[in-house]
C-alpha positions as CSV (number, residue, x, y, z in Angstrom):
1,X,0.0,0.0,0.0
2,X,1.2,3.6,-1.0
3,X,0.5,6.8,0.6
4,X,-2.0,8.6,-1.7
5,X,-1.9,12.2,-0.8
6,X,-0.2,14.1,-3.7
7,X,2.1,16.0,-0.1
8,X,1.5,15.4,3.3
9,X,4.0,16.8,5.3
10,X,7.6,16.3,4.0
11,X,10.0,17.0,6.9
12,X,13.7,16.1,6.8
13,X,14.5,14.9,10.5
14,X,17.5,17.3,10.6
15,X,14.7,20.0,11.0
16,X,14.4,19.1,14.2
17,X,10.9,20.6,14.3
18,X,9.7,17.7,17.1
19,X,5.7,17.3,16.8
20,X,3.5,16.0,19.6
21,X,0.1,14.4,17.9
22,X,-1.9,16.7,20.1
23,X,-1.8,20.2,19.4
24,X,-2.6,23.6,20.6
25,X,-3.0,26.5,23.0
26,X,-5.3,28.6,25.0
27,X,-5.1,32.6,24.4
28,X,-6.8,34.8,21.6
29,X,-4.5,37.4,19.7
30,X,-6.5,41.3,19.9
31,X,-7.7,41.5,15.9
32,X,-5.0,43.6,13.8
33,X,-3.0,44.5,17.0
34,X,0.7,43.1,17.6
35,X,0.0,43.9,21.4
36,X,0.9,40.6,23.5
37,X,-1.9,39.5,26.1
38,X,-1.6,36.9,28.8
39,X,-3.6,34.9,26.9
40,X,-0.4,35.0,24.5
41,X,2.1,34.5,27.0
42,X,-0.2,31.3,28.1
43,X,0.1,30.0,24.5
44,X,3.9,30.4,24.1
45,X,4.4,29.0,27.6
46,X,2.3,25.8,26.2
47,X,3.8,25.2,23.3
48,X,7.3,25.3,24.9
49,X,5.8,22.5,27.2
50,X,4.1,20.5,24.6
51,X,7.8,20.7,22.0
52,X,9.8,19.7,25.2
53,X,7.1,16.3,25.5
54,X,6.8,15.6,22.2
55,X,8.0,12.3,20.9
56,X,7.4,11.9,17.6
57,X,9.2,13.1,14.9
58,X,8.2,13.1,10.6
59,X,10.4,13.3,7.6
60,X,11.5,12.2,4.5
61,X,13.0,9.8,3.2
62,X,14.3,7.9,-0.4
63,X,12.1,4.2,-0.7
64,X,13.6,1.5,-2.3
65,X,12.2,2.7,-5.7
66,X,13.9,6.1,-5.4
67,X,11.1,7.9,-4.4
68,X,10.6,10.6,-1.7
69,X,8.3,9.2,0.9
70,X,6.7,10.6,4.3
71,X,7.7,8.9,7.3
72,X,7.4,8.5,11.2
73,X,10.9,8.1,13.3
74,X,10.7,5.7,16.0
75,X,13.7,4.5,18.4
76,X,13.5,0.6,19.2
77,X,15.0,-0.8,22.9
78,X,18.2,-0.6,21.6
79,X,17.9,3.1,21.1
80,X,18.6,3.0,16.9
81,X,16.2,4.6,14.9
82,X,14.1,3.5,12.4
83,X,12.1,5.3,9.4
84,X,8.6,3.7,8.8
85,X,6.5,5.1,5.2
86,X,3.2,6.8,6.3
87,X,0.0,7.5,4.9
88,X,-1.9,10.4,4.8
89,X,-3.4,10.0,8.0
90,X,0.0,9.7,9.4
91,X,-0.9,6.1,10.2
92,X,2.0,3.0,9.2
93,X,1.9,1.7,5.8
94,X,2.3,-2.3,5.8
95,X,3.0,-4.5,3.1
96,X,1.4,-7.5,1.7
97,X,2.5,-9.5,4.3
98,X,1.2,-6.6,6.9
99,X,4.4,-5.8,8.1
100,X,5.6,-1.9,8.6
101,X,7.1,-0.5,5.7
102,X,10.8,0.2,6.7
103,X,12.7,2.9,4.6
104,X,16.1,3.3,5.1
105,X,17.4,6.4,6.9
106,X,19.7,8.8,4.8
107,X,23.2,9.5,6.7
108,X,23.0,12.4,9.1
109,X,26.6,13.3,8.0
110,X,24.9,13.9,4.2
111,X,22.0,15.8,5.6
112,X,23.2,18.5,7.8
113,X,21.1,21.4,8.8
114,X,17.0,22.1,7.7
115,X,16.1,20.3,4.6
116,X,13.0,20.7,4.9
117,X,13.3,23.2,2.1
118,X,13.5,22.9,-1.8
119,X,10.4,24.3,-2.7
120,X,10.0,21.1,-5.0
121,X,6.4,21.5,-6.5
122,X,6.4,18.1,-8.6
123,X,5.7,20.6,-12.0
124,X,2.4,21.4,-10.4
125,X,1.1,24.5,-11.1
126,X,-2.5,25.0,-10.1
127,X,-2.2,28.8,-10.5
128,X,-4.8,29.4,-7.7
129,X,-2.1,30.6,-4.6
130,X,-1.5,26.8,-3.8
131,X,-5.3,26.3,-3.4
132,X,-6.5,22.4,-4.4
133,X,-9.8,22.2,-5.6
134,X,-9.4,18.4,-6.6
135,X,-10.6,15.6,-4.9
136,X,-13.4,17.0,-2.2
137,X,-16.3,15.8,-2.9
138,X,-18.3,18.3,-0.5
139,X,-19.1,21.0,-2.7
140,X,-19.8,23.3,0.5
141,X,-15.4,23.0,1.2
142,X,-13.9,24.5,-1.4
143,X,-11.1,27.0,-0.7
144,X,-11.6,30.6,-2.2
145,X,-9.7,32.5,-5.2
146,X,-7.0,34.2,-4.3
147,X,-6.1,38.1,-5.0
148,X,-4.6,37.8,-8.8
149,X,-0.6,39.0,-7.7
150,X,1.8,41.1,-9.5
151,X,5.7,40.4,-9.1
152,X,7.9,43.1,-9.0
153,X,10.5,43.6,-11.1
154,X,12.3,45.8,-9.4
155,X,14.8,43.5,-6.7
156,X,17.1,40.4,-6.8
157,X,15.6,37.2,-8.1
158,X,15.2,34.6,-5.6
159,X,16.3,31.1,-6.9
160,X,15.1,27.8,-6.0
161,X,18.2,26.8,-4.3
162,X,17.2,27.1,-0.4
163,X,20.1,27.6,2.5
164,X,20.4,24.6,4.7
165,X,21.8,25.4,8.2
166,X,21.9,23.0,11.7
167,X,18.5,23.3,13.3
168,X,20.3,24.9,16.4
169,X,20.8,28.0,14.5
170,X,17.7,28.3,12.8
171,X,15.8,31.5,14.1
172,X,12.7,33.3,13.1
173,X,12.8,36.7,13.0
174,X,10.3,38.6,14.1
175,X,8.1,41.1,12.0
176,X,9.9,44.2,13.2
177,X,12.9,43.1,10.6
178,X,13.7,44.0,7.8
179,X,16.3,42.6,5.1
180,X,17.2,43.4,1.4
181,X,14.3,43.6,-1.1
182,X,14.0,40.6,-3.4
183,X,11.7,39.0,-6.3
184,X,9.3,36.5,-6.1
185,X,7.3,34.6,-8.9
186,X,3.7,35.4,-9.5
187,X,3.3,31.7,-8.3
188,X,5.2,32.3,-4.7
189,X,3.1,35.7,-4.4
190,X,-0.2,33.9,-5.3
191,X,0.6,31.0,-2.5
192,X,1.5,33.2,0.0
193,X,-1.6,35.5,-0.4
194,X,-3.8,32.6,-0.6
195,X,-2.8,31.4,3.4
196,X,-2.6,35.4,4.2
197,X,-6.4,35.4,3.0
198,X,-8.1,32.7,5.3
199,X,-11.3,33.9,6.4
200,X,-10.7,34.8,9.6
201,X,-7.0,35.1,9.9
202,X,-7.4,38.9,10.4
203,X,-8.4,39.1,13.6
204,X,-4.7,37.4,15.0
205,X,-1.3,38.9,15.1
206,X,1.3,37.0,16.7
207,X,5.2,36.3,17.0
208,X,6.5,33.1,16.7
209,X,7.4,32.4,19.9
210,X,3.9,33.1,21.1
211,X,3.0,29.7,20.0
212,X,0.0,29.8,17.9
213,X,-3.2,29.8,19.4
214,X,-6.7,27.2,18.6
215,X,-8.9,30.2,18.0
216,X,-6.6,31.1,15.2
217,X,-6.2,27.3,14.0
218,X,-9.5,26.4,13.9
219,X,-10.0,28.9,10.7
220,X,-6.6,27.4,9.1
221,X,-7.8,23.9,9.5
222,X,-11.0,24.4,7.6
223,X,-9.0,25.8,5.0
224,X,-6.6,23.4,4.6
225,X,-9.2,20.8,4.8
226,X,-10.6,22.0,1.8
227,X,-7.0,21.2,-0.3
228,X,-7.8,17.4,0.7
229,X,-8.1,14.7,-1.4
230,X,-11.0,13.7,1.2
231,X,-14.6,13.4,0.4
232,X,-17.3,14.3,2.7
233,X,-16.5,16.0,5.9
234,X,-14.8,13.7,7.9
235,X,-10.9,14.2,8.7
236,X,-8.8,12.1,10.6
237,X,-7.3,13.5,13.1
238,X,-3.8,13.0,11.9
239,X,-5.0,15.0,8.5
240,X,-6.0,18.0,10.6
241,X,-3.3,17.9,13.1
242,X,-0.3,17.5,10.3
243,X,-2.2,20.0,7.8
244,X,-2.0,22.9,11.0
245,X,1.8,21.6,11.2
246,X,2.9,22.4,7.7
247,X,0.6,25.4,7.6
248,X,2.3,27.2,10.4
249,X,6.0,25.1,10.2
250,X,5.3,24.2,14.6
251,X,3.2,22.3,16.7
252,X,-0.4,23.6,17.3
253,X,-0.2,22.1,21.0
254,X,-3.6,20.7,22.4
255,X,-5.6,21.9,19.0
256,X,-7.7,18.5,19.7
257,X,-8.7,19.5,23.3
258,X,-9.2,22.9,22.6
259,X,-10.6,22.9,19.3
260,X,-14.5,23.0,20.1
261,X,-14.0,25.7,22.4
262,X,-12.2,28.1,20.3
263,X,-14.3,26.9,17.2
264,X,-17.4,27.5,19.6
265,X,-15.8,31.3,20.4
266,X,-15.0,32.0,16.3
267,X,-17.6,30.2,15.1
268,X,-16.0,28.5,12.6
269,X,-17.2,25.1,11.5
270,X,-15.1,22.6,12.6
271,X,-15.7,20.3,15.7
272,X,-13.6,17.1,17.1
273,X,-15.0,13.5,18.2
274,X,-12.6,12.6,21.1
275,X,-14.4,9.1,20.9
276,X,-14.2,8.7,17.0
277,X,-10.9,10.9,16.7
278,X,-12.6,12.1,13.9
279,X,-12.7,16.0,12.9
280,X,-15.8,17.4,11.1
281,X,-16.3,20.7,9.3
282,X,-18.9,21.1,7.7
283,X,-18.6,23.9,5.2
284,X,-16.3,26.3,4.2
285,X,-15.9,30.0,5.4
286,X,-16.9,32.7,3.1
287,X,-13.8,35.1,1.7
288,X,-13.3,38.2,4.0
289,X,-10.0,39.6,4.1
290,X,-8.2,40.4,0.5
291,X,-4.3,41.4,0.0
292,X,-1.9,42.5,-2.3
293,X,1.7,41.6,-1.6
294,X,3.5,44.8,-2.2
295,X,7.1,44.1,-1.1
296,X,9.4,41.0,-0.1
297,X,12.6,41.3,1.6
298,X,15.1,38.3,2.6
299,X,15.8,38.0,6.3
300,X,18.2,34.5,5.6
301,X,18.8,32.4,8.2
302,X,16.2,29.6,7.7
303,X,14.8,30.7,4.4
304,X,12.8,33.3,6.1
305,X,11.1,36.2,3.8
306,X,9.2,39.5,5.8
307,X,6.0,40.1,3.1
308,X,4.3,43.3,3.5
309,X,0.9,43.5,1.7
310,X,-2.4,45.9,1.8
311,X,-5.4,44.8,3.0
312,X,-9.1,45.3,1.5
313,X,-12.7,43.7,2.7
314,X,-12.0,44.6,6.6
315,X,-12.1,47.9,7.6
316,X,-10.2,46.9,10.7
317,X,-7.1,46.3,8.6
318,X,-5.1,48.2,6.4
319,X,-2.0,46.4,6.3
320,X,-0.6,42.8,6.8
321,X,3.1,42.1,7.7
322,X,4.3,38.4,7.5
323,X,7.3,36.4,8.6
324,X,7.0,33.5,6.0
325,X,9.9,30.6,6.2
326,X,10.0,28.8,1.8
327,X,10.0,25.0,2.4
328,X,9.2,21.7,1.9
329,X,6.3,20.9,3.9
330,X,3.6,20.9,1.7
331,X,5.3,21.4,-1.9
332,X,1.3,23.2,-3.5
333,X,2.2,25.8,-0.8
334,X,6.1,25.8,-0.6
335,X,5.7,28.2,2.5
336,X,5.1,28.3,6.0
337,X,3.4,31.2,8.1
338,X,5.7,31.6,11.2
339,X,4.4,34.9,12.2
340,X,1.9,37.9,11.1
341,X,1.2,41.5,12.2
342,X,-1.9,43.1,11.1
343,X,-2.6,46.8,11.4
């Protein structure tokens, strides 16, 4: 059995970016206002604790065929690790004779630093900001058009060679910085605006090391629900959890336990089955916020970009300021959101 998701959550282990299969946070971000609250301090200090428990770790590896497959880590009682293909439930894959499939672990020595980068797309190009409408079959989840985007010509031309640098001295800046101007494709723009423009997303500004809060999830994971090759609107929790994971590049820590609360507070329709471990969302969210990515600058380190766009549809907002990271993790988006300022 093969996983069937066209990208699930490609992490190279040297990313060291540890998840815990629970996820996140109490606290609600003030809409467009970079202000920290105790309810922020609340969320950073719990996902500090839920990163220092967590135990399990995802990557990528090479299968025996040569291709690039999503797996889990696991230590056995000798204390070597193993790398075991996943689907895209994050669940085992067995063979015919129901044993694990085992794929063998590239050499650390050959792998040093973040690779979860590469910005490999596959030669897909959807040309709607990274936005799947394929497989859903529920015709009330479907993600909305992005803001057309127009590169600028005017700047240095990022390439799609991505740094690689040891996980200890990866470091996200925070929105206050600022770096030298550069060029991104009309593709890049498109997939960045597209996650800048979930319904909802307005209302929360917040550093990275905040932590990320469920009130603020609960409107990602509808959206990224809606890129599933799922029908109906059912999700595994695993689907849910990972999709939060690559959207934001961290753990959402506790998102299952605190999920119907905050979707309860936002209204947003998503709710969680402890006894089924089963998400359900029900519809998507109607389009509210709009922006136009006026500038890029490169702020290195980890592949980290500061995007600065207007904002149109709220009147609360004017302006949107993003710390995005270009990876690997899900290769329609090719980004991360690892921390946002609206004003």
């Amino acid at each position: 059995m093969q996983s069937t998701k066209r990208s699930v959550f490609p992490l190279k282990k040297s990313i060291a970016l540890i998840m815990a299969l629970s996820v996140l946070v109490c606290g609600v971000f003030a809409a467009c206002s970079s202000k920290k609250t105790d309810g922020q301090n609340a969320a950073a200090d719990t996902t500090q604790a839920g990163l220092a428990n967590a135990d399990t770790e995802f990557g990528t590896e090479i299968n025996k065929d040569g291709k690039e497959v999503d797996v889990v880590y696991e230590k056995d009682k000798k204390g070597k690790n193993h790398a075991y293909e996943i689907n895209k439930n994050g669940e085992k894959v067995t063979n015919s004779n129901g044993d694990y499939v085992e794929v063998p672990i590239e050499d650390d020595n050959n792998n040093n630093g973040n690779n979860n980068n590469g910005n490999n797309n596959n030669g897909k190009e959807n040309g709607n900001g990274g936005n799947n409408n394929g497989g859903n079959g529920n015709e009330n989840l479907k993600p909305n058009p992005v803001t057309p985007q127009e590169p600028d010509n005017k700047g240095e031309t990022t390439g799609k060679e991505l740094t690689t640098i040891e996980a200890s001295k990866d470091k996200v800046p925070s929105t206050n910085a600022s770096g030298k101007k550069v060029i991104f494709s009309q593709q890049d723009l498109e997939r960045i605006a597209a996650m800048l423009e979930v319904p909802g997303l307005y209302k929360f500004s917040y550093e990275n090391k905040d932590g990320v809060s469920a009130e603020m999830a609960t409107h990602v994971a509808v959206w990224m629900a809606a890129r599933e090759d799922i029908k109906g609107t059912s999700f595994p929790s695993g689907t849910i959890v990972l999709d939060l994971f690559k959207y934001y590049g961290q753990t959402v820590v506790n998102f299952k336990s605190n999920c119907n609360a905050a979707a309860k507070k936002e209204n947003a329709p998503i709710s969680y089955s402890n006894k089924d471990s089963v998400f359900t969302i029900t519809k998507g969210e109607a389009k509210q916020q709009s922006v136009k990515i006026n500038r890029v600058e490169s702020l290195g380190n980890n592949n980290y970009y500061k995007v600065t766009g207007s904002v149109s549809g709220e009147k609360s907002c004017k302006k949107v300021v993003a710390v995005v990271q270009k990876n690997r993790l899900d290769t329609e988006l090719g980004f991360s959101i690892k921390a946002l300022k609206w004003s």
